[in-house]
VEXKOL-806678 format. One record per residue (C-alpha): x, y, z. Coordinates in steps of 0.02 Angstrom, whole numbers, padded with zeros to 5 digits, always signed. Layout:
% residues N
XYZ...
//
This chain:
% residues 54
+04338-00498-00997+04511-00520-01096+04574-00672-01096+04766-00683-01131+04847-00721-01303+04966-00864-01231+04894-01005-01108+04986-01125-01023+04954-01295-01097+05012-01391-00923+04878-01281-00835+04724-01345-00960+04786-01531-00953+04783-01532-00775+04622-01451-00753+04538-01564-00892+04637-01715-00785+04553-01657-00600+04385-01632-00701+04390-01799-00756+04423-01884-00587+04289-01775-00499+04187-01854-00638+04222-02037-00577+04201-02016-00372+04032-01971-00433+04005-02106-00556+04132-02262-00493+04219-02218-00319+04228-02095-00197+04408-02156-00179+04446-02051-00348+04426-01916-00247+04602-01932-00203+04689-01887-00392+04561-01734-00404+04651-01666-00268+04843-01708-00319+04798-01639-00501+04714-01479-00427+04862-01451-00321+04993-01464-00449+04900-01363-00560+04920-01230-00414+05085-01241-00394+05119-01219-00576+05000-01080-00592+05078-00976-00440+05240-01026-00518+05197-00943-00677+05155-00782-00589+05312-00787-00484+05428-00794-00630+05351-00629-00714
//
């Protein structure tokens, strides 16, 4: 598997963001549950942006 020469930078933070609050509904609150899904979805948007614009 290739993986591409340039990588979006927003894409990693947001993943490493999501990961991090899927990390604390297990640990501290299910309630965290909530920003795992907000990041995940903005990192979708920007992703299917990304492949829109080329």
């Amino acid at each position: 598997m290739k993986l591409p020469k340039r990588f979006n930078l927003k894409v990693v933070v947001y993943s490493l963001i999501a990961l991090g609050f899927i990390a604390l509904t297990f640990l501290v609150s299910p309630w965290f549950i909530i920003g795992a899904v907000a990041f995940m979805i903005l990192n979708q948007i920007e992703i299917m942006g990304k492949k829109q614009k080329e």
